[in-house]
Backbone as CSV, one residue per row, in Angstrom:
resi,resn,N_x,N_y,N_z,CA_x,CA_y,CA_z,C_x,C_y,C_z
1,UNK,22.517,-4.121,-20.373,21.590,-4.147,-19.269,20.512,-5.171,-19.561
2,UNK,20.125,-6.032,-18.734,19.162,-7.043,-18.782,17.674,-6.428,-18.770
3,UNK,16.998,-7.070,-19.133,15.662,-6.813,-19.225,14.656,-6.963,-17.860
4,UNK,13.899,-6.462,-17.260,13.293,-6.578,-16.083,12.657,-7.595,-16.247
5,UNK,12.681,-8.745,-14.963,11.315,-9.673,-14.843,10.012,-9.261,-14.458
6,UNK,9.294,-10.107,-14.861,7.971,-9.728,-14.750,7.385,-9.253,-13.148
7,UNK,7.905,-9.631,-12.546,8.019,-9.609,-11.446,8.598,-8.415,-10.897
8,UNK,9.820,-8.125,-11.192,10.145,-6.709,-10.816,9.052,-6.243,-11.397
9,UNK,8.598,-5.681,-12.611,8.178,-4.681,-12.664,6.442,-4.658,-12.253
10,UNK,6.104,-5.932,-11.645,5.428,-5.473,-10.785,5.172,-5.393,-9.456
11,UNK,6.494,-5.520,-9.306,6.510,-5.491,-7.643,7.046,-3.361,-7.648
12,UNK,7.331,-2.983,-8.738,7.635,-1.459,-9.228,6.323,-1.105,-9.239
13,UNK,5.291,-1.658,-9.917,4.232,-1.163,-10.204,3.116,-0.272,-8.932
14,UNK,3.856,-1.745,-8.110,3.092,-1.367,-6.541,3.489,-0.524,-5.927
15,UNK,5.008,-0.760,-5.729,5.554,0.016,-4.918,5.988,1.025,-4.846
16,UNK,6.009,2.003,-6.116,6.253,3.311,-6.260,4.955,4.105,-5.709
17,UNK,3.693,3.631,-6.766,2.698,4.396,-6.452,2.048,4.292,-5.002
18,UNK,2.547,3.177,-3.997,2.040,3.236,-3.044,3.624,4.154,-1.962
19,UNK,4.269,4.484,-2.720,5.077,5.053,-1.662,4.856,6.514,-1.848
20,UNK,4.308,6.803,-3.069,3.567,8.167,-3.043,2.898,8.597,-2.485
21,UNK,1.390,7.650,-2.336,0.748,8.015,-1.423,0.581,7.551,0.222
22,UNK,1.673,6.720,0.569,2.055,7.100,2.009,2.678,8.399,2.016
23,UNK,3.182,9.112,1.469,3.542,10.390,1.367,2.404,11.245,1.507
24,UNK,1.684,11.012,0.708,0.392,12.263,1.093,-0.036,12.004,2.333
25,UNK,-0.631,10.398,2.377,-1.823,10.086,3.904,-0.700,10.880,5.287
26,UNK,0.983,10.646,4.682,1.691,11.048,5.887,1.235,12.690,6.444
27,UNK,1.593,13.450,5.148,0.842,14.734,5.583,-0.159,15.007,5.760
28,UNK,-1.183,14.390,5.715,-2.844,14.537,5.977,-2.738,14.303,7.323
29,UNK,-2.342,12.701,7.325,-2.465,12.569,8.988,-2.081,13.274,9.911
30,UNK,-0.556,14.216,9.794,0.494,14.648,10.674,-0.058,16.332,10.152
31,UNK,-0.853,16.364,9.593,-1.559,18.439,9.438,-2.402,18.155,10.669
32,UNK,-3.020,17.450,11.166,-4.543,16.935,11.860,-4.048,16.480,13.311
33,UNK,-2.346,15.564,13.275,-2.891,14.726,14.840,-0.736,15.691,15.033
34,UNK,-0.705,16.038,16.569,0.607,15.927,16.808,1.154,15.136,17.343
35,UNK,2.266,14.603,16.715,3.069,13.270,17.262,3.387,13.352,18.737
36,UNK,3.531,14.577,19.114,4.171,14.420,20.953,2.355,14.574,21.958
37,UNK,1.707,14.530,21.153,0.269,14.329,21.970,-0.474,12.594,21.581
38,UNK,0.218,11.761,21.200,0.056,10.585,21.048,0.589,10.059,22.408
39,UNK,-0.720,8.633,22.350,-0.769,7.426,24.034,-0.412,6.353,23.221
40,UNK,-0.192,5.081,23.449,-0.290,4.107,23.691,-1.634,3.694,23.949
41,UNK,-2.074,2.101,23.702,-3.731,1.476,24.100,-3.798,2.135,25.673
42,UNK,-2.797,1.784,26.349,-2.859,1.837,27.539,-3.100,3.166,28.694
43,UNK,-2.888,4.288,27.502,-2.908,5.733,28.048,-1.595,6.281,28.276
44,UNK,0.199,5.509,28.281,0.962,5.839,28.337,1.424,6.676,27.378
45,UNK,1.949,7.733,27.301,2.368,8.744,26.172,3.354,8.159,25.451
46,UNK,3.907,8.065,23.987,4.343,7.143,22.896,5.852,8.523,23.367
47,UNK,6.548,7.385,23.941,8.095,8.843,24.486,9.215,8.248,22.914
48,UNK,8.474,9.083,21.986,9.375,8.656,20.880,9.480,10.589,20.252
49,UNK,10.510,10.449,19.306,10.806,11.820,18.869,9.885,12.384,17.610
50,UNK,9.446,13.489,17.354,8.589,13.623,16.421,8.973,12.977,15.311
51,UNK,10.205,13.111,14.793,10.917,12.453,13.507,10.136,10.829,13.746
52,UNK,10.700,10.322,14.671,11.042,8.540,14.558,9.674,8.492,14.476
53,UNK,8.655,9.449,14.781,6.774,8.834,15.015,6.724,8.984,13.442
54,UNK,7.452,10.036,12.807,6.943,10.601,11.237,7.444,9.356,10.530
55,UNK,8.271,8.744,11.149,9.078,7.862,10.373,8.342,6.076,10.188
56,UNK,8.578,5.657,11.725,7.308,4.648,11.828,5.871,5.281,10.814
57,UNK,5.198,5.800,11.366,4.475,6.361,10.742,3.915,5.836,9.465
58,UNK,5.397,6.361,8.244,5.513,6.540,6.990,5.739,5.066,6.307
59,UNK,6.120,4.628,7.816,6.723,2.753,6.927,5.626,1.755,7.118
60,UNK,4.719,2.425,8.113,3.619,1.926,7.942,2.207,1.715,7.276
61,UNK,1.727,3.549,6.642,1.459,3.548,5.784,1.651,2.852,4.339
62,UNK,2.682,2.639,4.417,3.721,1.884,3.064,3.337,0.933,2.736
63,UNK,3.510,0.270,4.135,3.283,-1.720,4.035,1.561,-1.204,3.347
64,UNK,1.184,-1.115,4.264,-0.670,-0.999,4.162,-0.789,-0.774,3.028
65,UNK,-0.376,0.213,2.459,-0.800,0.681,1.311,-0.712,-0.787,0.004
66,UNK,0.555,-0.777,0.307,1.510,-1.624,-1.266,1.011,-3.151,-0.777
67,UNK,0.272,-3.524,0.548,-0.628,-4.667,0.633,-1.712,-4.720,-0.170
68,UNK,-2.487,-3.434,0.259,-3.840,-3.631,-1.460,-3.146,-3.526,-2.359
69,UNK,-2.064,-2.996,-2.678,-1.965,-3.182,-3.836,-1.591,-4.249,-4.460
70,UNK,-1.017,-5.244,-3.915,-0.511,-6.372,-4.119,-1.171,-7.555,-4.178
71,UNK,-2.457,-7.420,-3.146,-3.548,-8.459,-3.130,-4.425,-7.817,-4.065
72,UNK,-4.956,-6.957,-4.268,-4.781,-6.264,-5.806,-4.901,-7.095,-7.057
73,UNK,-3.487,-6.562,-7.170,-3.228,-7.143,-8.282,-3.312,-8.438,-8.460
74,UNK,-3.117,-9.350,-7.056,-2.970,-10.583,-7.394,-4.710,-11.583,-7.803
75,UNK,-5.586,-10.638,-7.093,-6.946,-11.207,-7.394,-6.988,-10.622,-8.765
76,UNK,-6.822,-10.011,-9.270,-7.352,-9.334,-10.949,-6.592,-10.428,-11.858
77,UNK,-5.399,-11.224,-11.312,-4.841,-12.241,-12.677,-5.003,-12.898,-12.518
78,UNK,-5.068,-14.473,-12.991,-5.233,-15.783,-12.528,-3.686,-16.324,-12.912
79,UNK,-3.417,-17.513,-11.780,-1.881,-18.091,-12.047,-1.668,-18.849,-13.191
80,UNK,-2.369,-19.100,-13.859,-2.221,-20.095,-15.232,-1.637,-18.735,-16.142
81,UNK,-1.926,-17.906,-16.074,-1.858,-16.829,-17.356,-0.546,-16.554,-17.239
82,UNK,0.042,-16.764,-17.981,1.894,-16.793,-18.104,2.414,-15.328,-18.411
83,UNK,1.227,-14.378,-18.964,1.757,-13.015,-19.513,1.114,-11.803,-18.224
84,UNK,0.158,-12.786,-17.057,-0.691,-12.105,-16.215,-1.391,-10.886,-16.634
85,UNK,-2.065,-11.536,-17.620,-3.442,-10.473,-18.070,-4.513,-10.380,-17.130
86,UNK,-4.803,-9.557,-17.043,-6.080,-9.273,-16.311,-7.202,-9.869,-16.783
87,UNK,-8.114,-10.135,-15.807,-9.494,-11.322,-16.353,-10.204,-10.565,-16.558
88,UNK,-10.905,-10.906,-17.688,-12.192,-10.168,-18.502,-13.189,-11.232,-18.185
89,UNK,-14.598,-10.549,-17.457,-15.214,-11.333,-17.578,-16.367,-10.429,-17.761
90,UNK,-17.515,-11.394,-18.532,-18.717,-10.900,-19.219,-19.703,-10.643,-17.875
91,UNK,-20.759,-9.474,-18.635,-21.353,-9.215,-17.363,-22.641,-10.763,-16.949
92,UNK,-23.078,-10.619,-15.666,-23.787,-11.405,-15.796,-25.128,-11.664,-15.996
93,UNK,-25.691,-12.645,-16.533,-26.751,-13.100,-17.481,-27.917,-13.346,-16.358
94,UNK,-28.993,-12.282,-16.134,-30.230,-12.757,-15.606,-31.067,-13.459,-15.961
95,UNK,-31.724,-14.300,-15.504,-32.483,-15.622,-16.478,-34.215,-14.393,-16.636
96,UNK,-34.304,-14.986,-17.612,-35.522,-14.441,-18.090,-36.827,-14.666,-18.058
């Protein structure tokens, strides 16, 4: 078995833990709002099945989520760093 690229494992990094918690926000949201009492901007009622709303829903949370996480991660490394360490930087110096 080959060794993971760096890359997989952080495109793993993101995407597990953010598919977890589209899992929770899913049940938070869906304890609170019912899918067959949802409109449209327009006031038209959303004529979709409770499932397919839970479902959209859930894939949407997803993206959103595993987006911070991804812009995330990508502001905390800089592209020169070949092993993508995270930047340490010193606090800053008030002049005196």
């Amino acid at each position: 078995m080959s060794t993971p690229t760096t890359f997989t494992v952080r495109a793993l990094c993101i995407l597990w833990p953010s598919f977890l918690m589209a899992g929770v926000l899913e049940m938070l949201v869906f304890s609170v709002v019912d899918p067959s009492s949802l409109q449209w901007f327009g006031g038209a009622p959303v004529e979709w099945s409770a499932s397919a709303v839970y479902t959209v829903a859930f894939f949407v949370f997803w993206a959103v989520i595993s987006t911070a996480g991804a812009l995330t991660q990508m502001l905390v490394t800089t592209p020169s760093e070949g092993d993508h360490t995270p930047v340490r930087r010193s606090a800053p110096r008030w002049p005196s």
